[in-house]
C-alpha positions as CSV (number, residue, x, y, z in Angstrom):
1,X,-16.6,51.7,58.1
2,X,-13.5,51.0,55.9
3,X,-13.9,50.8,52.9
4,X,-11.4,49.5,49.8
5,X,-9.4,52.3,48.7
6,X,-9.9,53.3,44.6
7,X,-6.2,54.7,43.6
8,X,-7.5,57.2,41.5
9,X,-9.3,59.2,44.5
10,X,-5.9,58.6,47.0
11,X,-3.8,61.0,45.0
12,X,-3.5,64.8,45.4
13,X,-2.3,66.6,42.2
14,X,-0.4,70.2,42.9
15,X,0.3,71.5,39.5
16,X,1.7,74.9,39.1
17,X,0.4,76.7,41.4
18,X,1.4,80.2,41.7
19,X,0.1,83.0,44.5
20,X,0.6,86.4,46.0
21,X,-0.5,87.9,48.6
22,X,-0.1,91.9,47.8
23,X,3.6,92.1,46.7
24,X,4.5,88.8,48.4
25,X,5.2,85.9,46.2
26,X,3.6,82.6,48.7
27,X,3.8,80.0,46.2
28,X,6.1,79.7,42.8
29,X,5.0,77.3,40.3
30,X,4.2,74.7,43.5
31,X,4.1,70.8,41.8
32,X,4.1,67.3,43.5
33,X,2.1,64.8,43.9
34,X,1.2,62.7,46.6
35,X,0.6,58.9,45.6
36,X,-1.6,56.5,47.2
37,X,-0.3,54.0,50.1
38,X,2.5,56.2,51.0
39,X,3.5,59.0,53.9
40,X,4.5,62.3,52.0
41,X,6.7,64.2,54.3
42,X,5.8,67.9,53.3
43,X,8.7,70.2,54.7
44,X,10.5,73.4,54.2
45,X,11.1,76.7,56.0
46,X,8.5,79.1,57.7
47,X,8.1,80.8,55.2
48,X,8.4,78.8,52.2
49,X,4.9,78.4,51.4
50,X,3.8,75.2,53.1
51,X,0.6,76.5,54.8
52,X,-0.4,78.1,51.7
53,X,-0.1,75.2,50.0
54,X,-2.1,72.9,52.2
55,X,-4.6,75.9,52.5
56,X,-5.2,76.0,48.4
57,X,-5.5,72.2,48.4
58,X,-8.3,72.8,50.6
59,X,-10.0,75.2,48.8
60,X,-9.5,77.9,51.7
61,X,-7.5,80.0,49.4
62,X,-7.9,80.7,45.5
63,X,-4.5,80.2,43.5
64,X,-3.7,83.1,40.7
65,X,-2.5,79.8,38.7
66,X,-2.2,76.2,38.5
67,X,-4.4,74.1,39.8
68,X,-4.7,71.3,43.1
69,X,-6.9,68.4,42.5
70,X,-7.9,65.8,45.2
71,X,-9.2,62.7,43.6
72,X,-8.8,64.5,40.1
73,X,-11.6,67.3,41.4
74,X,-11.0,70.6,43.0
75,X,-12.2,70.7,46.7
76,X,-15.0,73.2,46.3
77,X,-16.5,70.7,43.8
78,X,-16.3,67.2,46.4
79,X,-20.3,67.3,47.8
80,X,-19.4,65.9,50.7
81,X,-15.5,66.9,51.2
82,X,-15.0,64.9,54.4
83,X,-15.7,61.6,52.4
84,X,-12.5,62.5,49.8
85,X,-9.9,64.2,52.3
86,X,-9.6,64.7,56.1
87,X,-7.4,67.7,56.9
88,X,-5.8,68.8,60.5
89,X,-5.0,72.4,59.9
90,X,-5.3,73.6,63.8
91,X,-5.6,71.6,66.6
92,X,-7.5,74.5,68.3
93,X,-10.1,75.2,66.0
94,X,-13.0,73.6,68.3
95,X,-15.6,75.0,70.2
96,X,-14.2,74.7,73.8
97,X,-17.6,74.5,75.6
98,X,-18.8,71.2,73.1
99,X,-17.6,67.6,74.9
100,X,-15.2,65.7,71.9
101,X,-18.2,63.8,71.3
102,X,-20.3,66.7,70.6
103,X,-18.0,68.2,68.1
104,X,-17.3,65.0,66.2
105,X,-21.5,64.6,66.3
106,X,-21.6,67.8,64.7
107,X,-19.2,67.2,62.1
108,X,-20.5,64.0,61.3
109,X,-24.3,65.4,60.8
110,X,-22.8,67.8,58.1
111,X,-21.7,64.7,56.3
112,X,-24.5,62.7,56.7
113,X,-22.7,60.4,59.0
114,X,-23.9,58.9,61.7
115,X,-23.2,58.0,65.2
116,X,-21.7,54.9,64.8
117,X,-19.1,56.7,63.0
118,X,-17.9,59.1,65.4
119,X,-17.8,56.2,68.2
120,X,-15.4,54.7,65.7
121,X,-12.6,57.2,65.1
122,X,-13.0,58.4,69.0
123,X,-11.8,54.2,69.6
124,X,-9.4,54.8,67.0
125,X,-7.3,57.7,68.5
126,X,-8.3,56.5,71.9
127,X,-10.0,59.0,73.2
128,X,-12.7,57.2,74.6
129,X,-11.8,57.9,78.2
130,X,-12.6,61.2,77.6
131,X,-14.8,61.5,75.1
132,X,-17.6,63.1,76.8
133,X,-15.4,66.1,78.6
134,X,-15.4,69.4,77.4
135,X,-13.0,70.1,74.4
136,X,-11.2,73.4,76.3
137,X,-9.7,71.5,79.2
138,X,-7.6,69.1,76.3
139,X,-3.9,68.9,76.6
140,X,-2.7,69.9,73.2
141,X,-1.9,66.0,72.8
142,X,-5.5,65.0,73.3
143,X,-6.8,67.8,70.7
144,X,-4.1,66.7,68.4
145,X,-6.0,63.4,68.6
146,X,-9.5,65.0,68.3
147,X,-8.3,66.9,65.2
148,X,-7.0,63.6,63.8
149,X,-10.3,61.8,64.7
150,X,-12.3,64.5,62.8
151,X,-9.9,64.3,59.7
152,X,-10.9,60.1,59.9
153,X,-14.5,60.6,60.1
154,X,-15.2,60.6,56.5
155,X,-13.4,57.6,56.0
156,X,-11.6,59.2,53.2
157,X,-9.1,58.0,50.7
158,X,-6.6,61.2,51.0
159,X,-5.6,62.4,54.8
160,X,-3.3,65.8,55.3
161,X,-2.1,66.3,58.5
162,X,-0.4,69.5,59.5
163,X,2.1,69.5,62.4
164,X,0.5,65.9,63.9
165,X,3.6,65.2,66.5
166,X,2.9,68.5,68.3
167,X,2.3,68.4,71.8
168,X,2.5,64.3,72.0
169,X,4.1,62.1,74.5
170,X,6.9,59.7,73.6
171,X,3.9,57.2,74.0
172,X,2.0,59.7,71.1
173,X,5.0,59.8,69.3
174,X,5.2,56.0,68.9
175,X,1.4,55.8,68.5
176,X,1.9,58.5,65.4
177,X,3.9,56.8,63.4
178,X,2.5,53.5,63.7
179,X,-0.6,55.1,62.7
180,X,0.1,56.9,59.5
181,X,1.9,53.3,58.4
182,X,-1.5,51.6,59.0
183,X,-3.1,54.8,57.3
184,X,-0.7,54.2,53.6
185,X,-1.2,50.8,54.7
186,X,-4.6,50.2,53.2
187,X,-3.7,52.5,50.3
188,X,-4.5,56.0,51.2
189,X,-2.7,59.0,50.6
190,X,-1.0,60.9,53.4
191,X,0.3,63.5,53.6
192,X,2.4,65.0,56.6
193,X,3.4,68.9,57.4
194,X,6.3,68.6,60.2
195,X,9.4,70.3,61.3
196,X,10.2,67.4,63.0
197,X,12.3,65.3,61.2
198,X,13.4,62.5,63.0
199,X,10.2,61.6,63.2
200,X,9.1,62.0,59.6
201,X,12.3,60.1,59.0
202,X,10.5,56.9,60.7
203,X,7.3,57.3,59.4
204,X,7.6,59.1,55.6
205,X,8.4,56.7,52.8
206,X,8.4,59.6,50.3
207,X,9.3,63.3,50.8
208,X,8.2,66.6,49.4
209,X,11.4,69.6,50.5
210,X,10.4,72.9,49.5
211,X,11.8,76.5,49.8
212,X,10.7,79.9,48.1
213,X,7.4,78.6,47.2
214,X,9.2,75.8,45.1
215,X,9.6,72.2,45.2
216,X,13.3,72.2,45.6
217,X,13.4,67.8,45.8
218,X,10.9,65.8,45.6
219,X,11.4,61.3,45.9
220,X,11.9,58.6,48.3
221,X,13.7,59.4,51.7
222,X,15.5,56.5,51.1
223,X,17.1,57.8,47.8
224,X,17.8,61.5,49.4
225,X,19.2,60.2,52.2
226,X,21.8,58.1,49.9
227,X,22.3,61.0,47.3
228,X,23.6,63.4,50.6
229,X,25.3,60.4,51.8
230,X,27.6,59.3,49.1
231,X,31.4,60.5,49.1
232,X,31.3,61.2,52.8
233,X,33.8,58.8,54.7
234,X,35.1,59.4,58.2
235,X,38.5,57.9,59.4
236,X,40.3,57.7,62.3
237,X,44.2,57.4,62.4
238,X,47.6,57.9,63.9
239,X,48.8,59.8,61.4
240,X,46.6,62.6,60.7
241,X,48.7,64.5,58.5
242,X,49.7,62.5,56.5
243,X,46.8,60.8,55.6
244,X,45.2,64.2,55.1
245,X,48.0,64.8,52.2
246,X,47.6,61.8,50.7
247,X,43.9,62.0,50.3
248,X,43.9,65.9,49.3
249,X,46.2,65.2,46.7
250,X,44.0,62.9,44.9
251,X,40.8,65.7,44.9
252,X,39.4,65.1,47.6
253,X,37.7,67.7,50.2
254,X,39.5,66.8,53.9
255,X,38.9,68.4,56.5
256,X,39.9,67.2,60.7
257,X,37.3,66.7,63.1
258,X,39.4,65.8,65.8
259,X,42.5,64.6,67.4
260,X,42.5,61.9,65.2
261,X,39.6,61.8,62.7
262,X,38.9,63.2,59.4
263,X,36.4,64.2,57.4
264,X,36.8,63.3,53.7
265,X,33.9,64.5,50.5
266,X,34.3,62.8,47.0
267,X,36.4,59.9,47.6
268,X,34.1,56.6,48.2
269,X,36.0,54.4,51.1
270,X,37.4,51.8,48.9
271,X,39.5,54.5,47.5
272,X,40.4,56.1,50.5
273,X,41.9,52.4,51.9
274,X,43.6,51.8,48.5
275,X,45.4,55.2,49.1
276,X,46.5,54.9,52.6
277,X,47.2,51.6,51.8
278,X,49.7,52.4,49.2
279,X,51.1,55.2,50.7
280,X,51.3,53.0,54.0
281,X,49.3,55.1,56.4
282,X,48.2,53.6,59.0
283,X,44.4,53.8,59.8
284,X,42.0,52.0,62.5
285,X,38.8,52.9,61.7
286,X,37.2,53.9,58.4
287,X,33.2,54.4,57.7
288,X,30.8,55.8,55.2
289,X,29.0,59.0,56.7
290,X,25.0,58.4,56.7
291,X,22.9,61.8,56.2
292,X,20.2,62.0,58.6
293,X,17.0,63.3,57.4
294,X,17.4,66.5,59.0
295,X,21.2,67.0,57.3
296,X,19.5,66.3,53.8
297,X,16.9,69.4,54.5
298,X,19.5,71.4,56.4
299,X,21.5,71.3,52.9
300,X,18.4,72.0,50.5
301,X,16.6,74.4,52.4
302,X,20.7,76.8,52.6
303,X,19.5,79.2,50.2
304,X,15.5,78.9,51.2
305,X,15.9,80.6,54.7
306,X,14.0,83.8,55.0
307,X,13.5,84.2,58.9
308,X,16.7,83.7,60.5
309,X,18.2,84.5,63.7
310,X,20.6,86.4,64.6
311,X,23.4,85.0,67.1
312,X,24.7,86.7,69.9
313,X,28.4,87.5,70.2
314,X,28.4,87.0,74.0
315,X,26.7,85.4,75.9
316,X,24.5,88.1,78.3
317,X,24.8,90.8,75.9
């Protein structure tokens, strides 16, 4: 069915949106954007209002302000919704007794799509194998896919997905990311729920970290990923000590992270050589740390954490 992609319906448009539930505060003055032809990765803490936030895009829950717009239109004002955005929420919201095919027919009458279509998206998640076996004997994998077939049916400009690695095999994994490439590839908007973030480091060009209900950063993984990175150099050396003097006393943060490596913050690597160099402290090794995606939300999301663990002392007590 695809169809050429208008940029003015592959955007979503989350402006201010604040809500409670009772006394707790879900969402905080939520903005972003997500842009057509791009992977969003949409991450945070449980608890910071993710869910919500896909869930008033949606329509599913009313906002007490702001506003989310799909195409520039609220949800409950698209006619035929499945046409403007395709959503996996829960893999497990399907009528186990229906085949796969049944439940995509089903959708697809709603729409006023036909057949053809369904045939279509089952090919395209590869499901075809089993596309006429009931829905409750699915591995979590395959619904994953069924969820993702129903969210294509529409062939809509704007696709959320929610949690989309879960339950896949390395083969799924791969199959995923190449995926929502070819999805931002023909100019939709995607956008991607995961707490799994080497993989939404592969496959996110843009990312959306948020905490408290809040955006708390919001651009390219590329530039957060050099932002965390910058200042961080690790060297290895003979003479621990004393390099670890010389680079403390010009400001820098220096810490040892083993027998012979150290750990040095705000000091780019040029520096550090010209130091040791000068003070002639010998060094064999000297590199410029790069922050994983997972380090650069670890950081963000410090002061965001509302559920957290507690560690035992001893292990068995």
């Amino acid at each position: 069915m695809e169809k050429a992609i208008d940029e003015a319906d592959a955007r979503i448009e989350v402006r201010g949106v604040h809500k409670h539930f009772g006394r707790t505060r879900a969402l905080d003055g939520m903005t972003f954007d997500v842009r057509p032809g791009q992977v969003t990765g949409f991450v945070g803490p449980n608890g910071a209002g993710k869910s919500t936030t896909l869930r008033v895009i949606l329509g599913l829950d009313r906002p007490d302000r702001g506003t989310a717009l799909v195409g520039g239109r609220r949800y409950q004002d698209l006619r035929t919704p499945l046409t403007h955005i395709g959503a996996l929420l829960d893999a497990a919201a399907v009528q186990p007794s229906r085949t796969a095919r049944h439940h995509l027919l089903w959708l697809a009458h709603s729409q006023g799509l036909g057949a053809g279509r369904v045939d279509e998206v089952i090919r395209q998640v590869g499901l075809q194998d089993v596309a006429r076996r009931r829905a409750g004997g699915f591995s979590l994998g395959m619904r994953q896919r069924l969820g993702i077939a129903a969210a294509l049916l529409g062939d809509p400009p704007v696709v959320m997905l929610d949690e989309p690695f879960n339950g896949l095999d390395p083969e799924g994994f791969g199959w995923m990311r190449g995926f929502l490439a070819s999805l931002a590839g023909q100019g939709r908007a995607v956008l991607v729920s995961s707490h799994l973030m080497s993989e939404l480091q592969d496959s996110a060009d843009h990312v959306v970290v948020v905490g408290r209900g809040r955006v708390v950063a919001d651009m390219s993984v590329r530039e957060l990923l050099a932002s965390m990175s910058r200042g961080r150099v690790t060297l290895r050396t003979s003479a621990l000590a004393r390099a670890m003097t010389v680079l403390a006393r010009s400001g820098a943060t220096v810490s040892s992270t083993g027998a012979d490596t150290i750990s040095v913050t705000g000091l780019p690597a040029e520096d550090a050589v010209s130091l040791l160099g000068r003070d002639g402290v010998p060094f064999s090794e000297i590199s410029e740390h790069r922050a994983s995606l997972e380090e650069a939300y670890m950081e963000l999301t410090r002061d965001a954490v509302q559920y957290r663990g507690a560690v035992p002392e001893e292990a068995g007590r």
